[in-house]
N, C-alpha and C positions, 0 to 999 in steps of 0.2 A: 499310267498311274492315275487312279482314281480322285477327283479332288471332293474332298467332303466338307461339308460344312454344317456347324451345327448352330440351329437355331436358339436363340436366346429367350427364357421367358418372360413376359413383362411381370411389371411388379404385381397387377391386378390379377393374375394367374397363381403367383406366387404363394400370396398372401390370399388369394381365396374370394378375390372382390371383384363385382362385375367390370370396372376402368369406369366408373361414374362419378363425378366428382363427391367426395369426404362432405359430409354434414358437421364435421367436427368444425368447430368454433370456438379457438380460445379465447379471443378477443372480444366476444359474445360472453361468455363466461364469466374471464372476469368483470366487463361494466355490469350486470347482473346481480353480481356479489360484492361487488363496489363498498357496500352501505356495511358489509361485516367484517370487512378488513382486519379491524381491530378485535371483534367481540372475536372470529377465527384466531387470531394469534393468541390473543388470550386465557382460550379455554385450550386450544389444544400444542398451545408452544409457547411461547418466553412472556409472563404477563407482567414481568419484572420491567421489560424494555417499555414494555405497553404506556406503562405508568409515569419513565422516564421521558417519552415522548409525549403524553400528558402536560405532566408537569412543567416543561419547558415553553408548549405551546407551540409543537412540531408536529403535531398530529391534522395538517391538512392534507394528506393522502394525493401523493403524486402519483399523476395518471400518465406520465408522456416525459420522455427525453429524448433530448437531440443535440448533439455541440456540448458545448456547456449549458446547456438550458435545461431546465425541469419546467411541468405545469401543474398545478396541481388542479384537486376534481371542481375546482371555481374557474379554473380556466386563468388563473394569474400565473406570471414568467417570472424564473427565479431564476439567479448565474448561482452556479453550485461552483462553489471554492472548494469543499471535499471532495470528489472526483470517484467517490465511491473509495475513500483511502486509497486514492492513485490509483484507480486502475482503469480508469477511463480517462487516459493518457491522450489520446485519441478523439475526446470527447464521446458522449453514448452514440451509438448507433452508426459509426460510421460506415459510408457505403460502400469502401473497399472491404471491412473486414465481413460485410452481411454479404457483400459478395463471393464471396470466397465460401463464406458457412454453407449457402444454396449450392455452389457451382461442386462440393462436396456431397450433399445430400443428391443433388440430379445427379452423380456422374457413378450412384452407386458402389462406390468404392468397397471392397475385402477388407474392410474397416477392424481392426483385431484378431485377429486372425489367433497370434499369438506364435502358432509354428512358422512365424514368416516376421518381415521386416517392413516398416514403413518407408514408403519414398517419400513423403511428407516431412515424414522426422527427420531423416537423413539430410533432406533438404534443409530445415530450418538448424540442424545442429550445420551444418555448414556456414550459412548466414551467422547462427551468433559466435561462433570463433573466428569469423572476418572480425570481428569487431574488438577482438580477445586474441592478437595471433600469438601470445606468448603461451597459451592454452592448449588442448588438442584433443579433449574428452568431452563428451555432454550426457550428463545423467538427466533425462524428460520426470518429472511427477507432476502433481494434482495443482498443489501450491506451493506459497515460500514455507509454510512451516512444515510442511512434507521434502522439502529439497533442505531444510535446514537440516533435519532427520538424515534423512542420506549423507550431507554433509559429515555430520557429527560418525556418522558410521564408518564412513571413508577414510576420517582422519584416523580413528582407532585402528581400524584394520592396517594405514600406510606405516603408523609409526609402533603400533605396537606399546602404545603411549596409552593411560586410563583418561585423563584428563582433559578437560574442556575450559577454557577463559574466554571472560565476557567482560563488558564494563558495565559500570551501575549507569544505570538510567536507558540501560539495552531496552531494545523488543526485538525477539526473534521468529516468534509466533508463539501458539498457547497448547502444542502439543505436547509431550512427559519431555521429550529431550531439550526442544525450545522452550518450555517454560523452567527449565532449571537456567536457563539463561535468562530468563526476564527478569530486568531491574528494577520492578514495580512489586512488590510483597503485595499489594491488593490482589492480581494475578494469583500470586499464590497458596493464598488462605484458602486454608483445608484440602488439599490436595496432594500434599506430604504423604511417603517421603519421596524426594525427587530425586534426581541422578546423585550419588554423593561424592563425584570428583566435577562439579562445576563450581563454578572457585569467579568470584567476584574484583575486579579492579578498577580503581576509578579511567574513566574516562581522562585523552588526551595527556597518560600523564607515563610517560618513559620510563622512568623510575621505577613505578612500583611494577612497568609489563616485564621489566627484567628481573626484577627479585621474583615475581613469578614461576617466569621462565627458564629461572637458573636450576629448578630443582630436576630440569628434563622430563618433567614427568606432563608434559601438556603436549596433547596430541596435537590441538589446533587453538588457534587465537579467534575468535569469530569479532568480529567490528562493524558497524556502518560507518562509512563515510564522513556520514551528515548522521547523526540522532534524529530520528523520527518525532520523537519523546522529548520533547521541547525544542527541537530544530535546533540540535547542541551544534556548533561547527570546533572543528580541529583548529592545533596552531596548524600553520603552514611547513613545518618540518615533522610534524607527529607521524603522518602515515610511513613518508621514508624513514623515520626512524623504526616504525613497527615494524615494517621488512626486513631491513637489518638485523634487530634483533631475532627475529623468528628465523631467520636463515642461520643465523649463530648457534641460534640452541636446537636446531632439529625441529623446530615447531610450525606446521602448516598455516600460514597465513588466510585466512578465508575474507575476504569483503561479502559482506551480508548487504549488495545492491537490492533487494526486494523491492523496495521502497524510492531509493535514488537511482536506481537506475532507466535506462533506454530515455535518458532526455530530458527528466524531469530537473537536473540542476544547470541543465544548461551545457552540457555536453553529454554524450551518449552513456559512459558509467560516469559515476561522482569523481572514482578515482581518475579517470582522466586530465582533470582538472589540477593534478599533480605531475608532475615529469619524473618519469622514472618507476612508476608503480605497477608492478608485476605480480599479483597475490599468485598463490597457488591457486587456492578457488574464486572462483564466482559467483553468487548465487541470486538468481532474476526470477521473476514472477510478477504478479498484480499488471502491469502495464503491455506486457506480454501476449496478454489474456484478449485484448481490445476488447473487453470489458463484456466477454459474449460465452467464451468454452476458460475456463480456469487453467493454468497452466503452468508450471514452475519449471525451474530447469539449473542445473547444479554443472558450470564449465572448469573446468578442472583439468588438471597435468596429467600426461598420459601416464605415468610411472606412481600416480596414485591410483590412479583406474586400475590398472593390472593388478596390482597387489589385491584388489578387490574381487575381480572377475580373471584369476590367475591360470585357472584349468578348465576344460570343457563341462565336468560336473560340477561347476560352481558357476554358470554361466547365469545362473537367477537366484543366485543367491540374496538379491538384494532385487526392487521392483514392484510394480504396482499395476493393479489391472486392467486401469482407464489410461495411466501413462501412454504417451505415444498415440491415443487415439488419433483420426484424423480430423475430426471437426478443432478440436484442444491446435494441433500441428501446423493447417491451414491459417487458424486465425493469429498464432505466432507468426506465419510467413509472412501474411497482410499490412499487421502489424509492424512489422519491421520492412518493408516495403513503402510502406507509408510514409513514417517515420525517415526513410531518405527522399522520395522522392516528394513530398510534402515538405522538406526541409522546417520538418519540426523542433529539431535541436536548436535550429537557429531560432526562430520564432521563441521558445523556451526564455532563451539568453537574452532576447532582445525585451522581450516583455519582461522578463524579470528582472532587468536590471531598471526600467523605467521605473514597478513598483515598490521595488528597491528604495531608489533616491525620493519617491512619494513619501515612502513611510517614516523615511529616515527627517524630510523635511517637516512631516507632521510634531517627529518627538521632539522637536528645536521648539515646536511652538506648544506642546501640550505635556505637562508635568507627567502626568498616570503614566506615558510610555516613557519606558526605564530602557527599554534596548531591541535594536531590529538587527535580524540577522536571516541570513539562506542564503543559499546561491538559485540560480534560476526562479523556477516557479517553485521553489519549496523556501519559505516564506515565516519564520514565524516574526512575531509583534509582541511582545513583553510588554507587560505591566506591571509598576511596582507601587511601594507605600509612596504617594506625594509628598513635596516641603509644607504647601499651606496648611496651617493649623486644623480647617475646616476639614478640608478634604485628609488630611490624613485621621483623625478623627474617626469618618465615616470609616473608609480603608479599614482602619483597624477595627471597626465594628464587624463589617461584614466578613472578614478573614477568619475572626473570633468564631462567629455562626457559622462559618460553612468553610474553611480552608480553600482558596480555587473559586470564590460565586462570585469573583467580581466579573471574571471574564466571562461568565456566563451573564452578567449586566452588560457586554457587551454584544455577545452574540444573538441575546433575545434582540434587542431592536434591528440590528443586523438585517432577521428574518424576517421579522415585522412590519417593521415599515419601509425597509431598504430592495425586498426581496434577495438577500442574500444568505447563502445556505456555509455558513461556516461551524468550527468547534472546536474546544480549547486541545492545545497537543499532547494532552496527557492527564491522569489521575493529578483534582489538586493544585493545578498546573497553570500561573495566569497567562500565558503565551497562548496566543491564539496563532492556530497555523493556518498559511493558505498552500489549500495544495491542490490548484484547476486542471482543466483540461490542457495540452500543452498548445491545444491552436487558438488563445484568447486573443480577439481583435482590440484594435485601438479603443472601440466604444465600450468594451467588458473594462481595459482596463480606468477608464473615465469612472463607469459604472462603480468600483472595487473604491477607488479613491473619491470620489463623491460620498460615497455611503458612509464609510470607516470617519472621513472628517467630521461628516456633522454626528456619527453615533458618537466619539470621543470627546468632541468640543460638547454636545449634550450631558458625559457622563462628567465636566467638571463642574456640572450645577448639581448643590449638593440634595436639594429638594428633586432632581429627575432621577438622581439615585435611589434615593429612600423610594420613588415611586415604582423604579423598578424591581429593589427588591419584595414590594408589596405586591407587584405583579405575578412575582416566581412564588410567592407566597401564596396565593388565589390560586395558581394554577396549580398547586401540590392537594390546596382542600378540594380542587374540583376532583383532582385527578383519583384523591379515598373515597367522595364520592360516589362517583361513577364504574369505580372498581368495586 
């Protein structure tokens, strides 16, 4: 028997190029273009954001991330409390997950194929139903509001049910199905009409999810954990009681983790944090992603998946055509690799519980903060009308002007003089959230509690108020200026 072997092309063959090393240079590119940042997003993308970062006095153009650190093009170091809205769980750039993105691009992989299957995906749907063994499905998409999407399909198709429930003060993301569940009407102006069986109930509250519920006619309950959107928390029997009841009425239970999940509250889902909490779905994303290929992913009961994907001609009936890629699949493995082997959960728990009892001791000592609450690193810090005559005074002036601009008298100095990269958790909203990287060291959190005392203990003198809103005031004329 003859043995054959066939030779493999290199890429420079392939692709038509002599194997000389690429002139291409993005990193060239962009410090080059450095200086148009803005006047580019401006003219030919969002000049609306332009002006908000303007006007705030956020427009020093970060050149560099690493950890939690940013730099901007002066070359000063800033701890980012935002995380990119969580998704640099991880911190940017880490070199498990950029490892994994190369050792994917060198190993040239059959990357989509489409008529074939990924052993990446399969891999990583393996990994997150260890983590979920009451589960035993995983639908892969883009992000959370493309799995929220899937989600909402799924439940229609399992139960044969129109209906969709949300609570007020939700975010599920901003796509037609996800934004009939956003609890924020800013969201939704001018975008009507939207799904018309999503149906609104208050948050934490038994009562009204069962008069809901009663009419059968809700395919799924969608929930977070934790509220994003002001860092709302649950009593301690809410969730068991939302199981309960959705198992009573035929209604698929979904935890919308997007946000609180893979670690961010101090154990790996939020719902963990409860004994006994079994949703039918799951849905994860943002942290997922290590902060490099977008990634979302929808874990779910096998006997909802079938009703979906039930016969061989319905095999794609539902699906997307990045899903599953391997760079996206890879950087979920690393990511969640990391995440144990880094013992990031605990880190999460341990850190958060220190700037926890920080914040909590701050509000013993400073009237403005009305209430701290999160679990892990998801964090918010509430501020309300103060007792002293003075101060509440101002309070009510600045509320009057602008609903929500107090906390943004908080966050400007924050960034200012603190180098700390925070913002309030919602439209309006005077809670300001922190939501880091999940590996913050001892000196980030020094750093976080250092800053926050003296910008609070500052904002109860009533002349640094007035000067700050004179600041945000300057920055609004410069910002119609120069627009």
């Amino acid at each position: 028997m003859t043995n054959l072997s066939i030779a493999q092309p290199s890429v420079s063959a392939v692709h038509g190029g002599s194997g000389a090393a690429s002139p291409y240079d993005l990193a060239a590119m962009v410090a080059e273009r450095e200086n148009d940042r803005f006047s580019l997003h401006s003219k030919y993308m969002n000049e609306m954001w332009v002006r908000v970062l303007k006007t705030i006095g956020y427009d020093v153009g970060f050149t560099r991330g690493l950890g939690p650190y940013l730099w901007d093009r002066k070359g000063d170091q800033y701890l980012d409390l935002l995380s990119g809205w969580g998704v640099f769980a991880l911190g940017r750039n880490h070199p498990a997950v950029r490892e994994a993105l190369v050792s994917v691009i060198d190993g040239e992989f059959a990357n989509l194929v489409q008529l074939d299957v990924s052993t990446l995906a399969g891999i990583l749907a393996e990994k997150l139903i260890e983590r979920a063994p009451y589960l035993e499905k995983v639908f892969f998409a883009n992000s959370g509001a493309e799995s929220i999407e899937a989600a909402i399909k799924f439940a229609r198709a399992a139960t044969g049910r129109p209906g969709i429930l949300h609570c007020a003060h939700s975010f599920h993301g901003l796509t037609y199905g996800s934004l009939s569940m956003n609890g924020d009407e800013i969201f939704k102006k001018g975008f009507g009409p939207l799904l018309p069986n999503a149906q609104e109930i208050p948050f934490d509250d038994l009562a009204a999810l069962e008069k809901a519920l009663a009419s059968r006619e809700i395919a799924a309950f969608f929930v977070e954990p934790i509220q994003g959107k002001g860092v709302n928390m649950p009593s301690s029997d809410y969730l068991a009681g939302v199981q309960l009841l959705c198992r009573k009425y035929g209604t698929i239970f979904v935890a919308d983790e997007i946000q609180t999940g893979l670690g961010r509250t101090g154990a790996f889902f939020a719902i963990d944090h409860y004994k006994g909490i079994e949703p039918d779905m799951v849905v994860v994303a943002k942290a997922l992603s290590g902060g490099h290929v977008p990634v979302g992913a929808v874990l779910t009961r096998k006997w909802i998946f079938d009703k979906v994907f039930d016969r061989m001609d319905r095999a794609v009936v539902h699906g997307s055509t990045f899903s599953k890629n391997d760079l996206a699949m890879a950087a979920g493995v690393a990511t969640l690799d990391t995440i144990k082997n880094e013992r990031i959960v605990e880190n999460a728990a341990a850190k958060g519980e220190r700037l926890l009892a920080s914040f909590r001791e701050m509000a013993g000592r400073y009237e403005l903060v009305s209430d701290v609450r999160g679990k892990g690193l998801m964090i918010g810090v509430e501020f309300g009308q103060p007792k002293s005559l003075k101060l509440k005074a101002t309070w009510n002036l600045l509320e009057t002007a602008n609903s929500g601009l107090f906390g943004q008298l908080i966050c400007i100095p924050l960034f200012k003089d603190h180098k700390v990269l925070t913002q309030v958790a919602g439209h309006a909203n005077p809670t300001i959230k922190l939501l880091p990287a999940l590996t913050l060291n001892d000196s980030d959190c020094v750093w976080i509690e250092r800053s926050f005392d003296a910008v609070i203990a500052n904002a109860h003198n009533t002349s640094a108020v007035w000067s700050l809103g004179k600041t945000l005031a300057e920055h609004a004329i410069k910002a119609r200026m120069s627009g």
